[in-house]
N, C-alpha and C positions, 0 to 999 in steps of 0.2 A: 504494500500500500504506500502510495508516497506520502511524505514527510510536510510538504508545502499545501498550504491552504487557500479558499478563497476568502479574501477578509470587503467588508466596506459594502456599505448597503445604497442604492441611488433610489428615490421615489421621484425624481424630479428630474425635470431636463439638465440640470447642474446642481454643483451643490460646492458653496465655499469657505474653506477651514482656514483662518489665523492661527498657526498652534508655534508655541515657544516650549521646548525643554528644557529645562537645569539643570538635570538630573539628568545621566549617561545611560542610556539604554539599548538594548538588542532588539533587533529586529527578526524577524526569519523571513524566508523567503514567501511571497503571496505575490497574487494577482488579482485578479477585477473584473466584473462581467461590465464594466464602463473605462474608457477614457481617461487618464490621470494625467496633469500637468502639474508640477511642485517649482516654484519660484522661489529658489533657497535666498534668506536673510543673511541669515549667520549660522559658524558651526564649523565643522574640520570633518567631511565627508567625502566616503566612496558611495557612492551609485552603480550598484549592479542591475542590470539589465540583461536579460536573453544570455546570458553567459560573458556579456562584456563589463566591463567595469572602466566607471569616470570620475576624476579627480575633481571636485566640484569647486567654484568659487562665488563667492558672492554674487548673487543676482543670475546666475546660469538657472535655464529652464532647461526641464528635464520632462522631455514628451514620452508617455507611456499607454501604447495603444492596449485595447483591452484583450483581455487573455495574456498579457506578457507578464513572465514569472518577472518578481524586481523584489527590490529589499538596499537599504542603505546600512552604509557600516560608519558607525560612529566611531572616530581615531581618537578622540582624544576627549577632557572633561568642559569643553567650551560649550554654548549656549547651542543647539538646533533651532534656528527659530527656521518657519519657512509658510508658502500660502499655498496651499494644495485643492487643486481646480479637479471634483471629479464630473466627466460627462457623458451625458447618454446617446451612443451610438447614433439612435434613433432621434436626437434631439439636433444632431448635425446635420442629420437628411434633411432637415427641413432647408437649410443654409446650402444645396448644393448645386444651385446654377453655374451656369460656368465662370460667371462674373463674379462670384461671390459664394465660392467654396469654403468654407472655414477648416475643414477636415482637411486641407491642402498641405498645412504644416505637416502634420501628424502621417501621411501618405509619405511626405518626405522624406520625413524623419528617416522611415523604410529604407525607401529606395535612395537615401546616403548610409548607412547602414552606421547611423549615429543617434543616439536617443535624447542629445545637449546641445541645445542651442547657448551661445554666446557672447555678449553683445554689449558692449561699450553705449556710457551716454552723449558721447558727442556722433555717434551715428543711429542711435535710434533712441531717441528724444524722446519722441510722440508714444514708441511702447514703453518707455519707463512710465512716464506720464499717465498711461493708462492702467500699467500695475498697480500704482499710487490710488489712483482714484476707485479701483478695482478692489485696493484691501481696505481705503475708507470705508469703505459701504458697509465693511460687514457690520459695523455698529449703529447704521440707521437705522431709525425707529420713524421718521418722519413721514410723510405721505405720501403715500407709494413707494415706499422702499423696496417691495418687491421688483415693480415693472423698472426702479431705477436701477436694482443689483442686473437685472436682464440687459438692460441697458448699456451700463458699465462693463460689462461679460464679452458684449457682443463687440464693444471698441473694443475692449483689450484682442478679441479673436484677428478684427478687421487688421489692427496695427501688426499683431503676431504674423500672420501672414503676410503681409505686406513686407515686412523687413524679413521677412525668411525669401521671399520672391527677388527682394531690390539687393537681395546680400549685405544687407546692416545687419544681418545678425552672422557668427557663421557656427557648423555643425563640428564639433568637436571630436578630436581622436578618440578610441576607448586607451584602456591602459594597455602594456604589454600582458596578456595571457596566454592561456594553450590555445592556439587558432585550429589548433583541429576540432575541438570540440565548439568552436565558433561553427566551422567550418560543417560538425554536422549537427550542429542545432538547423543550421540553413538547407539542409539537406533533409532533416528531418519532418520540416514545414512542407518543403515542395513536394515532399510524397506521403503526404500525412493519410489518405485511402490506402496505402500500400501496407501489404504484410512486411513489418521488418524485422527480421530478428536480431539479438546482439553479434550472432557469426557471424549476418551477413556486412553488418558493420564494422566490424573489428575486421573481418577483409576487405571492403571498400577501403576504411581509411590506415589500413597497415595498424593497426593495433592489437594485443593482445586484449583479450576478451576481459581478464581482471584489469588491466590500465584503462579501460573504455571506461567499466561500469565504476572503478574508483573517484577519476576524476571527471567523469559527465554529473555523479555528484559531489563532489569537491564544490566543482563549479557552479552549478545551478540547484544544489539544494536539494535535488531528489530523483526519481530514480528513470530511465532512459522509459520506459513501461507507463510509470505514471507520469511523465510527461507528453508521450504521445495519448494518453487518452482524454487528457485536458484540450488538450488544442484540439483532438478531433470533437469532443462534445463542445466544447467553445463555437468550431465551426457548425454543427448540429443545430445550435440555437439560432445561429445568425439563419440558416437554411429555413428552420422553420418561421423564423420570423418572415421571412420572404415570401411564404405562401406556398415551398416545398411537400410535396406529401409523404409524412411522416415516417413511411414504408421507406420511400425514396433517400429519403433523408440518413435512413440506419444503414442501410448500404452503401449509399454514398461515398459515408464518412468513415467506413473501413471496418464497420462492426460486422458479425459475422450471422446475428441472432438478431430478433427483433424484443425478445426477453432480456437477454444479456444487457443492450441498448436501455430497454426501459430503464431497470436497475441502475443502470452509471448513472444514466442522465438524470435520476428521482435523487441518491446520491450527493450528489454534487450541482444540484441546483434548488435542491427540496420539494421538486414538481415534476410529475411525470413528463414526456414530451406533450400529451393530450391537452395534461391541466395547463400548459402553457398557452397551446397554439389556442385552448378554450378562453384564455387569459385575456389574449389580444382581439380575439372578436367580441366579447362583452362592453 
């Protein structure tokens, strides 16, 4: 059974955290059925992601598409302060014209194969400016502080992308690691329907079978088994949110049983696939 869980609950198209630490804490590793952006304050942190890890500095945003295993590691006894943006998939579809993608950052992010944005204030002004006005909010009580925190949300998206587009921001290296197991986290994903087993990978990437399974969790916290059935139920949900038929959907995504299927996905979401897709038509 793996070791990493899913943590963070969304009922809302966003949802936004000021949190300060004083106190040195562990984290383990988790992921998210939404969206994470974290705008580190303060603090002396690594950010792991998908098996990469980033040396953070002040003001670096850190994009975390949903389903990505992540976890920060606290170096030292200094303060964590940081503002942590979760969002709903489905709340970005609304934002996806062509003119006016918000999930554009986030797609990016991907395909530079860097999860930290970076970014100086004498070239992006306008998104510090709306970070600012973005963590004001969270203490409004005034009128309409809702449709104003949506408000504030949605500049801070426009400017995010905007400087991710104009290159005022740029994507950061990860740190030095084992790039093989970068190497088959990525390989992992693209054949996520595929039967794989540990010999066949341990001969694709020239490894011995115990160095594979040692350090795929070293590095990412849990086990090569329970990591491919997270991201295949991850995918599973997205499918059935699509209007997938549920049949369609268990084989799809590489299960073998429509039983077995039920169980994971009940499991690790608390909802049958049924109760969900019943979820979305009500």
């Amino acid at each position: 059974m793996p070791e990493y869980k899913k943590t963070g609950y969304l009922t809302s198209g966003f949802h936004m955290f000021h949190i300060k630490d004083r106190e040195r804490k562990s984290f383990s590793y988790h992921y998210h059925d939404f969206h994470k952006i974290l705008i580190l304050l303060d603090g002396d942190i690594t950010y792991c992601v998908e098996g990469r890890s980033y040396e953070l500095a002040p003001n670096d945003i850190v994009l975390v598409n949903a389903g990505e295993v992540h976890r920060p590691i606290i170096r030292s006894d200094a303060t964590y302060e940081r503002i942590i943006i979760y969002i709903a998939p489905d709340f970005l579809v609304q934002y996806a014209e062509p003119d006016n993608d918000l999930g554009l950052c986030l797609r990016q992010a991907a395909a530079e194969q860097s999860h930290v944005l970076r970014f100086s204030s004498a070239h992006a002004s306008r998104l510090e400016a709306a970070i600012r006005a973005l963590d004001a909010c969270t203490s409004d009580t005034d009128y309409a502080s809702a449709l104003h925190e949506k408000l504030l949300f949605l500049e801070f998206m426009i400017q995010l992308n905007r400087a991710a587009l104009h290159d005022r921001v740029k994507f950061i290296d990860h740190s030095p690691s084992d790039e093989k197991i970068v190497d088959i986290l990525g390989y992992l994903n693209e054949h996520l329907t595929e039967d794989i087993s540990i010999d066949a990978l341990s001969a694709r990437f020239y490894l011995s079978r115990y160095y594979l399974m040692h350090a795929f969790k070293e590095q990412t916290g849990y086990t090569i088994g329970g990591y491919l059935s997270t991201k295949r139920l991850q995918r599973a949900k997205t499918l059935i949110a699509q209007g997938v038929p549920i049949t369609e959907v268990c084989y799809t995504c590489g299960f073998r049983n429509y039983s077995s299927f039920s169980r994971a996905y009940k499991k690790n979401f608390g909802e049958s696939p049924r109760e969900y897709r019943q979820s979305l038509l009500s």
